[in-house]
C-alpha beads as a LAMMPS data file, in Angstrom:
LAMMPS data file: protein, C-alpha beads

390 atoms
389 bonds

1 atom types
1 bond types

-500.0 500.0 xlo xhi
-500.0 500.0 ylo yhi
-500.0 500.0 zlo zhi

Masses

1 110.0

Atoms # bond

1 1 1 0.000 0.000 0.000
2 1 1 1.511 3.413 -0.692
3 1 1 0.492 6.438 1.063
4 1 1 -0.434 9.687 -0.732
5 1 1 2.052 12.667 0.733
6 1 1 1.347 15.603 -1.888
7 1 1 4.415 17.614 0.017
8 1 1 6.772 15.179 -0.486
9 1 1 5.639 14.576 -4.560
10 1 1 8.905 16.671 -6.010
11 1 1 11.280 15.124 -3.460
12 1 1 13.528 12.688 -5.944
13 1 1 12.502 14.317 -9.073
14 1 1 15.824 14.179 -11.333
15 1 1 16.656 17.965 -13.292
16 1 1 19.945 17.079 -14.071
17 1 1 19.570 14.421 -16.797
18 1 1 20.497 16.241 -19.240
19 1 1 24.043 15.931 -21.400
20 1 1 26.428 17.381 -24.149
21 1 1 27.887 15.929 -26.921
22 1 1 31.709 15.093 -26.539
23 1 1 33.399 13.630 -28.587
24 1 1 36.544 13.017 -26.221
25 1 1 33.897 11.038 -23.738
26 1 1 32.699 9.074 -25.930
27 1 1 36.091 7.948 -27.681
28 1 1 38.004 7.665 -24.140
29 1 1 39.956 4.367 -23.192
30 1 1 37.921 1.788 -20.933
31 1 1 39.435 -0.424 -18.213
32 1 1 42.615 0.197 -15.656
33 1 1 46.099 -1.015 -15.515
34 1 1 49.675 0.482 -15.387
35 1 1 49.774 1.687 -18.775
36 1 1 46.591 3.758 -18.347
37 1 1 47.694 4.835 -14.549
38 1 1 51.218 5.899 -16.115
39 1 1 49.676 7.282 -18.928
40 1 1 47.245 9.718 -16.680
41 1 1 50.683 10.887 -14.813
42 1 1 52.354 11.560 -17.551
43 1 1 49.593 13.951 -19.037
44 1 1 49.610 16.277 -15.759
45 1 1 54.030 16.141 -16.059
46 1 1 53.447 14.920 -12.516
47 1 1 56.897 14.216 -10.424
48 1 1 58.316 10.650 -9.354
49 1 1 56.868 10.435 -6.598
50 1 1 53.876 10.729 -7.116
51 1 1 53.588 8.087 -9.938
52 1 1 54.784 5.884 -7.586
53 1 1 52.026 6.244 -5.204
54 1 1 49.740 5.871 -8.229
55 1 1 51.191 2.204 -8.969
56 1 1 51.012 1.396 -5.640
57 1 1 47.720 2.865 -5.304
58 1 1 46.878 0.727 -8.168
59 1 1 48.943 -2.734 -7.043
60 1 1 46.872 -2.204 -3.625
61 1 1 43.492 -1.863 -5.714
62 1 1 44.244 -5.378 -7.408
63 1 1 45.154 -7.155 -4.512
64 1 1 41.778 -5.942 -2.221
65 1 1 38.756 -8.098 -2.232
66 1 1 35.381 -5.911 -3.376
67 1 1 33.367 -5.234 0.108
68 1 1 31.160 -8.074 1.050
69 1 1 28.999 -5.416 3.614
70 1 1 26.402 -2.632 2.835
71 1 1 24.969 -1.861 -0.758
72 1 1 24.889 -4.607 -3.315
73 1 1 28.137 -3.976 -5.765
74 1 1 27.820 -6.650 -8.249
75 1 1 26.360 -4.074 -10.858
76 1 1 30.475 -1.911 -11.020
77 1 1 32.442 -3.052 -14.167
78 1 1 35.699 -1.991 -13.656
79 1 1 36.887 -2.915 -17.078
80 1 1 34.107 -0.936 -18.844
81 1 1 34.790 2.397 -16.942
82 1 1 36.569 5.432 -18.778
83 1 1 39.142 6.405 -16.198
84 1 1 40.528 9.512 -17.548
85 1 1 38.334 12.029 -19.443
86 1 1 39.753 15.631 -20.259
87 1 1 37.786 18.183 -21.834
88 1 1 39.324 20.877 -22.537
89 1 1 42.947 21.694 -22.836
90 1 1 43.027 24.576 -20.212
91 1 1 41.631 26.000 -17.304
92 1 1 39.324 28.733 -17.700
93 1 1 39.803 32.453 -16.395
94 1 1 36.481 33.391 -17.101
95 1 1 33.352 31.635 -17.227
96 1 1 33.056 32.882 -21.228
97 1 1 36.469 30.996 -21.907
98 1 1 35.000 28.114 -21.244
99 1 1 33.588 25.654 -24.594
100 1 1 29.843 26.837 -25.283
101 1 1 29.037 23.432 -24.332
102 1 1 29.937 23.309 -20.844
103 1 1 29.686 27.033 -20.005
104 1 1 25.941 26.111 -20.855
105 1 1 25.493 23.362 -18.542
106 1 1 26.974 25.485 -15.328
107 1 1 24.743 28.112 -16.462
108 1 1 21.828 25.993 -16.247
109 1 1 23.311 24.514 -12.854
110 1 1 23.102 28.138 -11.941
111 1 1 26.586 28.161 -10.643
112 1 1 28.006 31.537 -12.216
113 1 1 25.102 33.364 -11.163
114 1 1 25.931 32.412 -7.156
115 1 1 29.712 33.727 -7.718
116 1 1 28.141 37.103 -9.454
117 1 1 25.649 37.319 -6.726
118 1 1 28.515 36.945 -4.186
119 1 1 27.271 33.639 -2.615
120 1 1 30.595 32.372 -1.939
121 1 1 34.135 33.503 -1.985
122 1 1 35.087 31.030 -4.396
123 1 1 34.196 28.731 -7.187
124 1 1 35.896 25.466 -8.529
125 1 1 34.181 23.974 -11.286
126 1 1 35.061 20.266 -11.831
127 1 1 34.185 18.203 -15.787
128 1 1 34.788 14.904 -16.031
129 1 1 38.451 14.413 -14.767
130 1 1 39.605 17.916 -14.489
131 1 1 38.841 20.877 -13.156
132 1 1 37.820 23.370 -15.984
133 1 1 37.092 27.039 -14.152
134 1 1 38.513 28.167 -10.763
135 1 1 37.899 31.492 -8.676
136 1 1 39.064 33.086 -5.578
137 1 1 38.553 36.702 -3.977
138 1 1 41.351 38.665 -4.354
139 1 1 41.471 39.812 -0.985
140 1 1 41.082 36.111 -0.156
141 1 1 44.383 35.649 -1.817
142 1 1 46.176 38.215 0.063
143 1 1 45.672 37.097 2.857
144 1 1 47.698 33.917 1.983
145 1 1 44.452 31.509 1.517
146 1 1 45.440 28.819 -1.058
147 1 1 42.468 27.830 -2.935
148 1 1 43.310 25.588 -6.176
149 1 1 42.362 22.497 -7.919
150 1 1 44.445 19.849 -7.096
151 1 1 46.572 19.045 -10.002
152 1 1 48.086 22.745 -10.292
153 1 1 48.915 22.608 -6.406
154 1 1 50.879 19.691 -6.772
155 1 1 52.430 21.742 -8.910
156 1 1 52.557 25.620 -7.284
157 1 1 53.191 24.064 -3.529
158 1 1 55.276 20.807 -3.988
159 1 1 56.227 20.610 -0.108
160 1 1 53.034 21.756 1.449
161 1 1 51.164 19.272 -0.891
162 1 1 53.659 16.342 -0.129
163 1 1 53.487 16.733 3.729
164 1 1 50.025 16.515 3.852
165 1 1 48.409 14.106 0.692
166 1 1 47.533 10.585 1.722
167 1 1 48.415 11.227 5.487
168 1 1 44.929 11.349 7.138
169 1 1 43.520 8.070 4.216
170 1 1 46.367 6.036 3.478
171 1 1 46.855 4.504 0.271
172 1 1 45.670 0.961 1.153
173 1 1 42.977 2.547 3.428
174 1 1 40.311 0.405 1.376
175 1 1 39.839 -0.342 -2.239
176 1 1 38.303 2.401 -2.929
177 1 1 40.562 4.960 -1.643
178 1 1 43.390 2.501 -3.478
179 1 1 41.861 2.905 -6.735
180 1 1 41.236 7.003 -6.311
181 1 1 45.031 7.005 -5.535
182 1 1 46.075 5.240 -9.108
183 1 1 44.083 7.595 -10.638
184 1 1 42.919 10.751 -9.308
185 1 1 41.893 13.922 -10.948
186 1 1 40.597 17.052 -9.983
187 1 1 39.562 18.082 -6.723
188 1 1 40.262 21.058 -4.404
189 1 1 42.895 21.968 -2.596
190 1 1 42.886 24.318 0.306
191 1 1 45.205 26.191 2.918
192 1 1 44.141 28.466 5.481
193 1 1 46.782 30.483 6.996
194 1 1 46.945 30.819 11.077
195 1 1 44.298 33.318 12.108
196 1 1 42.164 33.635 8.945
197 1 1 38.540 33.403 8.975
198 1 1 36.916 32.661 5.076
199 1 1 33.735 34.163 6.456
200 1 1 31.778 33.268 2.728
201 1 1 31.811 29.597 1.454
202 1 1 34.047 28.250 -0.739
203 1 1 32.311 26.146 -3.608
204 1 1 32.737 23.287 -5.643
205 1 1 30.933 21.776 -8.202
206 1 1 31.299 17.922 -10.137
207 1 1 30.211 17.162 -12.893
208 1 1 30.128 13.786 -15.031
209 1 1 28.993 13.785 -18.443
210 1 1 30.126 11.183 -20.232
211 1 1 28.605 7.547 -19.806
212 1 1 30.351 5.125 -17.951
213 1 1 32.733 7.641 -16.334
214 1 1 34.773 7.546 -13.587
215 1 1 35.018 10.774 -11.477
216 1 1 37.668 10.098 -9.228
217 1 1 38.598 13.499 -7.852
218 1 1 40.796 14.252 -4.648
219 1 1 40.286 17.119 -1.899
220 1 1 42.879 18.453 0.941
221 1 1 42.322 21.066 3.152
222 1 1 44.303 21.614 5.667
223 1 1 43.094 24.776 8.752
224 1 1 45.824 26.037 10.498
225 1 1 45.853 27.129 13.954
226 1 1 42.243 29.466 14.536
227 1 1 41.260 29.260 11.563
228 1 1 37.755 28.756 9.987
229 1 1 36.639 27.614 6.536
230 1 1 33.468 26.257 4.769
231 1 1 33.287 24.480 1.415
232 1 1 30.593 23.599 -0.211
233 1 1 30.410 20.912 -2.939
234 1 1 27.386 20.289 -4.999
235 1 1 27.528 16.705 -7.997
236 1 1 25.028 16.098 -10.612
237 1 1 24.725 13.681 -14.089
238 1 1 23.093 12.590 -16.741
239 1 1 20.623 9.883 -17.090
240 1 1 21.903 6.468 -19.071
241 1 1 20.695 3.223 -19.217
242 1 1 24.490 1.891 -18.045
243 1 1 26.271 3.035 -14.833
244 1 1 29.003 5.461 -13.895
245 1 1 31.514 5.280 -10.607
246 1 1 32.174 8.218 -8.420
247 1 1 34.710 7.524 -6.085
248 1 1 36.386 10.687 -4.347
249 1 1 38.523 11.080 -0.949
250 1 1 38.480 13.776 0.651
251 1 1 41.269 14.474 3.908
252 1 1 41.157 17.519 5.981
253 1 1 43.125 18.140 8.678
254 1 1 42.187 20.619 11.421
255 1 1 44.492 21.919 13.284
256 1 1 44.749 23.412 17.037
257 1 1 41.790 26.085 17.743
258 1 1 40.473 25.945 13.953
259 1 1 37.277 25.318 12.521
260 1 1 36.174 23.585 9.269
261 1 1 32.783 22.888 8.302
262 1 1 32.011 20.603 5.097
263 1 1 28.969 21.029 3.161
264 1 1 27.682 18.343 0.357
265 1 1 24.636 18.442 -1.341
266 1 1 24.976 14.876 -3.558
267 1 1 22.104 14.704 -6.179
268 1 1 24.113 12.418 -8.973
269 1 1 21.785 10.488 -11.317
270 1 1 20.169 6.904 -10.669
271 1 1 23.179 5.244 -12.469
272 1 1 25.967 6.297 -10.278
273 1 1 28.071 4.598 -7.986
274 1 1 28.772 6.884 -5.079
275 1 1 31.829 5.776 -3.174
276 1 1 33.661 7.967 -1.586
277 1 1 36.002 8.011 1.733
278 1 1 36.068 11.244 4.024
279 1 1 38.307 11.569 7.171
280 1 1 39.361 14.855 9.440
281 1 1 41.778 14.680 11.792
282 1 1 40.906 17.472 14.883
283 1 1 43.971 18.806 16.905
284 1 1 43.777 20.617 20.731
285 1 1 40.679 22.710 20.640
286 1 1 39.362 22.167 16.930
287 1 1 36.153 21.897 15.848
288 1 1 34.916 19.368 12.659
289 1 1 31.612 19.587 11.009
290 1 1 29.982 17.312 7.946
291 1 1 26.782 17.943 6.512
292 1 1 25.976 15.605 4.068
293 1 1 23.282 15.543 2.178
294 1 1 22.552 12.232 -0.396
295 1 1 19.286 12.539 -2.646
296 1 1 20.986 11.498 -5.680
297 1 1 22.813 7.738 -6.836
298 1 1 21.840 4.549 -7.697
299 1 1 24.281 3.406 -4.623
300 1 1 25.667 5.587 -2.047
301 1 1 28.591 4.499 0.403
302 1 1 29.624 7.244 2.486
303 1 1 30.165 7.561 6.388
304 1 1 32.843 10.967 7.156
305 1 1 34.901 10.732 9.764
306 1 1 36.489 12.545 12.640
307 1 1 39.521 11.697 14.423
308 1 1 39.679 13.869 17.832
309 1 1 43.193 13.612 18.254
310 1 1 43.703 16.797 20.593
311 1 1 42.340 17.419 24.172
312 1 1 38.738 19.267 23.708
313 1 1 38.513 18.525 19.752
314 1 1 34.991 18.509 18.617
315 1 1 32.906 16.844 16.298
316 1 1 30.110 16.840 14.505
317 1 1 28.084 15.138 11.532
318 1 1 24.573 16.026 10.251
319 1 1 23.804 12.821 7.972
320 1 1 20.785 13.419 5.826
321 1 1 19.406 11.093 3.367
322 1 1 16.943 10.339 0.393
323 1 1 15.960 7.492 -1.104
324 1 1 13.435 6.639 -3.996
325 1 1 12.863 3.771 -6.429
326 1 1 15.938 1.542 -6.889
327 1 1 18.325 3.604 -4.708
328 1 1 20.163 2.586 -1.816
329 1 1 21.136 4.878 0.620
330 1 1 23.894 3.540 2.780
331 1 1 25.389 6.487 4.566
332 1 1 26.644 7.303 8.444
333 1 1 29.418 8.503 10.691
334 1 1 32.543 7.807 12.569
335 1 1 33.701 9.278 15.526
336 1 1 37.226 8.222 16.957
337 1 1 38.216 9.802 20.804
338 1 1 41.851 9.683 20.798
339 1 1 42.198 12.250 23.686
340 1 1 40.863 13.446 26.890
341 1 1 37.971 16.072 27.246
342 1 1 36.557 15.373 23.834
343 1 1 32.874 15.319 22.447
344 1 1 31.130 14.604 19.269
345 1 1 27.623 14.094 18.051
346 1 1 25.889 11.973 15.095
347 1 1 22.442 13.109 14.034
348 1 1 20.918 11.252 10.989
349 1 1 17.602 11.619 9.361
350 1 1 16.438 9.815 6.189
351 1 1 13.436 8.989 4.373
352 1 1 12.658 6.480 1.445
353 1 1 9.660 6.143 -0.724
354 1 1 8.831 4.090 -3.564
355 1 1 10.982 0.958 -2.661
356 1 1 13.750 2.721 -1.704
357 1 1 16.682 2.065 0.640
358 1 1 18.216 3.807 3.802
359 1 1 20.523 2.239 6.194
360 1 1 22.765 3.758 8.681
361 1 1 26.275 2.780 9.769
362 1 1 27.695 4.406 12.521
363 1 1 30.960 3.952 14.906
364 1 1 31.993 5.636 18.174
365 1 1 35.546 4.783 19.542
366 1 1 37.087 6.160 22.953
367 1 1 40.411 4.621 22.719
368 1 1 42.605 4.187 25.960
369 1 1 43.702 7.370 27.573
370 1 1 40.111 9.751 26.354
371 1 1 38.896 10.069 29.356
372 1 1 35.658 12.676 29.927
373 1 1 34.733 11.990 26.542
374 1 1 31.245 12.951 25.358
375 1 1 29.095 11.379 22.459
376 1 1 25.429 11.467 21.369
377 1 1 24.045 9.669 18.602
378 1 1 20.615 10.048 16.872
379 1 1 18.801 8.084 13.938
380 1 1 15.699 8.744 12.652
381 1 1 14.192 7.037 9.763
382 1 1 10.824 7.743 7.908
383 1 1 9.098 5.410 5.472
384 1 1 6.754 6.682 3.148
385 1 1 5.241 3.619 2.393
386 1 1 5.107 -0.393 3.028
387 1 1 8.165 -1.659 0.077
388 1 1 10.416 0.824 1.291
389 1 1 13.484 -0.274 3.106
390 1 1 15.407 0.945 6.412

Bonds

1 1 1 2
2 1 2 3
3 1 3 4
4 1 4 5
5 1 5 6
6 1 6 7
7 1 7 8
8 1 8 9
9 1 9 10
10 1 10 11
11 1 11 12
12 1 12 13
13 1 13 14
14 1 14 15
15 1 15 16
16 1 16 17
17 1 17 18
18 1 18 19
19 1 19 20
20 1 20 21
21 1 21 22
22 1 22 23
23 1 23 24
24 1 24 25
25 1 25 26
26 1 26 27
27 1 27 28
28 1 28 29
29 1 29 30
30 1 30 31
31 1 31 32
32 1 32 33
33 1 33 34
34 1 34 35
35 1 35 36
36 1 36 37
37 1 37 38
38 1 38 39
39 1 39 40
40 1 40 41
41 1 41 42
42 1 42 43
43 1 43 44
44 1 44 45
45 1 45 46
46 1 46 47
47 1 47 48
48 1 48 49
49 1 49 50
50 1 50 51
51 1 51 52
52 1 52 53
53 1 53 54
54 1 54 55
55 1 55 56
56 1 56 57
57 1 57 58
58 1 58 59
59 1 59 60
60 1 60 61
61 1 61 62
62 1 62 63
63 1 63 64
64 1 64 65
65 1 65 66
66 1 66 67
67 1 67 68
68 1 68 69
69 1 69 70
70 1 70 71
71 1 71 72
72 1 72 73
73 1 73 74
74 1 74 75
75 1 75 76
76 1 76 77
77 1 77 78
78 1 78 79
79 1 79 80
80 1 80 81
81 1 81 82
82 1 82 83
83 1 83 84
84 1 84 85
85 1 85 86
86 1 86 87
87 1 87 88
88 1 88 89
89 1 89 90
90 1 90 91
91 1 91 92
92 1 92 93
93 1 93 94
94 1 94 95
95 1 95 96
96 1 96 97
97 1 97 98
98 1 98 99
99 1 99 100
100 1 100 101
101 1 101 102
102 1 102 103
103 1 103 104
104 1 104 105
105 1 105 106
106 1 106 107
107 1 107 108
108 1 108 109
109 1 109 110
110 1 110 111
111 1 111 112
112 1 112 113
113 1 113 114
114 1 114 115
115 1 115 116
116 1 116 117
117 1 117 118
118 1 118 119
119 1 119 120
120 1 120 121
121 1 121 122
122 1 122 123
123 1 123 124
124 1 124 125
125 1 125 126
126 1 126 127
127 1 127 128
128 1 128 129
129 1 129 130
130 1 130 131
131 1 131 132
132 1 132 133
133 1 133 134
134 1 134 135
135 1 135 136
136 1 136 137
137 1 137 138
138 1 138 139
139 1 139 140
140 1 140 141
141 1 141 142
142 1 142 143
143 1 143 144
144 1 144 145
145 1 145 146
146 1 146 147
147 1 147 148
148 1 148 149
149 1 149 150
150 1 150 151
151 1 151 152
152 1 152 153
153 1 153 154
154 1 154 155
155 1 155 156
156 1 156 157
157 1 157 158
158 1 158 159
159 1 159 160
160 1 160 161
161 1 161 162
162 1 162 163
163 1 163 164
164 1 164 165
165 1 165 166
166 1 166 167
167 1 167 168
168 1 168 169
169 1 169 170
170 1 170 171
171 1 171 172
172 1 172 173
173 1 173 174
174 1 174 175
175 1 175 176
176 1 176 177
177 1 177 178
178 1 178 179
179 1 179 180
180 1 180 181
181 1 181 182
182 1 182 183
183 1 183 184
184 1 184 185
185 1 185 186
186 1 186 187
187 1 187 188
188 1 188 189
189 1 189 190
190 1 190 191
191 1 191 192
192 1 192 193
193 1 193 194
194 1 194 195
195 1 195 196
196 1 196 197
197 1 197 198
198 1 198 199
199 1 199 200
200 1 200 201
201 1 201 202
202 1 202 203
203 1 203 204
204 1 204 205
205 1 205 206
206 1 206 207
207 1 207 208
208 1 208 209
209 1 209 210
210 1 210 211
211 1 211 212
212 1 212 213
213 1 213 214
214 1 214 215
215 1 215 216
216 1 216 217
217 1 217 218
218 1 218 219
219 1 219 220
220 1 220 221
221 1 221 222
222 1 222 223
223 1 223 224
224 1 224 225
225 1 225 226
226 1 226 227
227 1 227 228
228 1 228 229
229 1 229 230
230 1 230 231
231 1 231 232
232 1 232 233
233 1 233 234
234 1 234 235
235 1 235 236
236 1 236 237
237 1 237 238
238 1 238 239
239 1 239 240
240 1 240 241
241 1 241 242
242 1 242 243
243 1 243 244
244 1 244 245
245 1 245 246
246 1 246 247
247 1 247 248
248 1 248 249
249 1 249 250
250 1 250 251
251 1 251 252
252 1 252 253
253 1 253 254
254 1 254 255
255 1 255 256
256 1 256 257
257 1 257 258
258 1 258 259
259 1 259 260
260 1 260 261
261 1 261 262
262 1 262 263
263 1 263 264
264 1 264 265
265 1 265 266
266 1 266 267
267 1 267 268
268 1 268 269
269 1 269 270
270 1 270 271
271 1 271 272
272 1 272 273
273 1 273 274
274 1 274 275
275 1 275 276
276 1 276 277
277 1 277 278
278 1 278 279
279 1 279 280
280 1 280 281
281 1 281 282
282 1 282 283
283 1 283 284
284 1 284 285
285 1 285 286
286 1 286 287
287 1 287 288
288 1 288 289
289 1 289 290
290 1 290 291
291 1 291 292
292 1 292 293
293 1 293 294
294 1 294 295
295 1 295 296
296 1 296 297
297 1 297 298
298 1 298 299
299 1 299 300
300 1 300 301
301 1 301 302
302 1 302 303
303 1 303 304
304 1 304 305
305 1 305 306
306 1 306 307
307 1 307 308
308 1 308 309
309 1 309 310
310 1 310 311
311 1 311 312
312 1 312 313
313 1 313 314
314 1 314 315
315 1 315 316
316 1 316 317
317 1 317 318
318 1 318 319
319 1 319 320
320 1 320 321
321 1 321 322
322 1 322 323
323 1 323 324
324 1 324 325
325 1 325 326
326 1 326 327
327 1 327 328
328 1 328 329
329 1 329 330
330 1 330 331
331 1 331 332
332 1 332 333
333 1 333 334
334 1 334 335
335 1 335 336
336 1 336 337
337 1 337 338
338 1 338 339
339 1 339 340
340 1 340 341
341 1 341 342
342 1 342 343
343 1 343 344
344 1 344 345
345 1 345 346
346 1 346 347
347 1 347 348
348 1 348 349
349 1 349 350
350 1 350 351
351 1 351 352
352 1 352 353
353 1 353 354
354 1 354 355
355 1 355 356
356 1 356 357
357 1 357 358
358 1 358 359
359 1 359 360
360 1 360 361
361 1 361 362
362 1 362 363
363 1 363 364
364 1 364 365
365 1 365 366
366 1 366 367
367 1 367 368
368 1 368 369
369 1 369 370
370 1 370 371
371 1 371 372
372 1 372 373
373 1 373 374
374 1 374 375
375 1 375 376
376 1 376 377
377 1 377 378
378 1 378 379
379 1 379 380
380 1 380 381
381 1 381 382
382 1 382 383
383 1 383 384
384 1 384 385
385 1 385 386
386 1 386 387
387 1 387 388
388 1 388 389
389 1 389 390
């Protein structure tokens, strides 16, 4: 029996579907191995040492068993997926430098119009594999704020970008994160000096176009001491009748008195794969905050976590969820006390309709030594009707 809820009728309706023509998608390589992995490296003029994180990323990826827990992932294909997609040869300054093509779907997306509005204090605009227009506030800038897509701060700030990348996930971390390390593209990177607040979000926005892609971008942001920063990250697709793989990592680290909230509205198609692996680490005094927000997918896998690894870190995840006909929803939290005097909190809400899924999956740790350590947890789940799932 379904029941009639007349608010709730353009919850899971898909705007996004639409796609462009590209020629580049549609003629990209399928399937992974060294030759592609090298291949991708050698595009981007990327140094050693990071190529040879890449194979090992992708030995690691080989060698790991598929999960046998959560959402069913017997419909991925890794030999059919296009790895590498770039579309255009340079990064835009301006939104009218960008191909007709794509400058038309982000003005449909409606994303220019926030940055001209002043909505945020900066924009990264993510196609396929690469990011194709980035923005920052010049005063932003000056005050030392590093806001760039990840593949030209590997290049602009070699030593800030080694000391941090793959410290927080390790390579090996779990397939996933493995095969994101072989061959990831795109992403943001972020520093915020000691001291600065970035009072106006920063934005991001992913887009896949081409069918049977594989978005694989990689974030870092790292807050020093008293800090604050938001980012915002928004990911939508087309509709096909075959499936595409999203499978990002995101690692933040927080550090002593900062502040970093992180902001993700996920509304990909009904054919994606949504995979990704997020983890904070929270020094003395810092404060962590997810909000993530899943309406889109076919499959979602996603639980942020937050390492409170000073005295008095704090954190915090708001988990909210969406689930309609043939999606699966498996999303949550982790919370690991690693030090005295520190609290977090888990709240998740999520509804499915129509045969949907939800499930949460959830972890609290107090290791040995976090003693006054605080923690509330709180699920709520609503089904709409008797063949949904939770």
């Amino acid at each position: 029996m379904t029941i009639a809820h007349p608010e709730l009728d353009g919850l899971g309706n898909y705007e996004y579907g639409w796609s462009d023509k590209s020629e580049v998608g549609t003629n990209a390589r399928r399937g992974i191995n060294e030759d592609v992995v090298r291949d991708i490296s050698s595009k981007k003029s990327e140094p050693q040492w990071m190529l040879d994180l890449r194979l090992k990323g992708l030995s690691l990826f080989q060698k790991k068993p598929m999960p046998n827990w959560g959402a069913d992932l017997s419909g991925i294909f890794f030999d059919t997926i296009k790895y590498f997609v770039r579309s255009t040869e340079k990064q835009a300054a301006t939104w009218d430098d960008l191909p007709e093509e794509i400058k038309n779907t982000y003005d449909r997306l409606g994303i220019p119009e926030a940055e001209k509005q002043r909505l945020v204090s900066g924009v990264a605009a993510q196609y396929e594999s690469e990011v194709v227009y980035h923005s920052i506030r010049e005063d932003l800038a000056a005050q030392g704020v590093i806001f760039l897509d990840t593949d030209t701060a590997l290049k602009e700030h070699p030593e800030l970008f080694k000391e941090y990348f793959a410290t927080v996930i390790p390579v090996g971390d779990n397939k996933f994160a493995a095969l994101n390390t072989s061959v990831w593209s795109g992403g943001s990177f972020i520093y915020v000096p000691k001291g600065v607040h970035v009072d106006i979000p920063l934005q991001a926005y992913f887009r896949i176009n081409t069918e049977n892609m594989g978005q694989f971008e990689r974030t870092l942001i790292i807050a020093d001491e008293d800090s604050y920063i938001h980012y915002v990250e928004g990911c939508t697709a087309p509709i096909y009748k075959s499936d595409s793989l999203h499978s990002a990592v995101v690692e933040i680290i927080v550090k002593k008195g900062a502040r970093v909230r992180y902001t993700t509205i996920q509304n990909w198609s009904n054919n994606v794969y949504n995979l990704v692996t997020k983890r904070a680490t929270c020094a003395e005094g810092a404060t962590m905050e997810w909000v993530d927000g899943n309406i889109g997918s076919k499959v979602t896998m996603k639980y942020p976590a937050i390492f409170l690894m000073g005295p008095h870190a704090k954190g915090e995840t708001l988990s909210l969820a969406f689930a309609g006909a043939g999606q699966h929803q498996d999303s949550g939290a982790k919370m690991v006390h690693a030090a005295p005097y520190t609290s977090s909190s888990v709240i998740s809400k999520s509804v499915a309709r129509n045969g949907g899924r939800t499930s949460y999956r959830g972890l609290v740790q107090v290791q040995e030594g976090a003693h006054h350590s605080k923690s509330t947890v709180k699920c709520d789940a609503l089904l709409i009707d008797t063949i949904s799932r939770s």
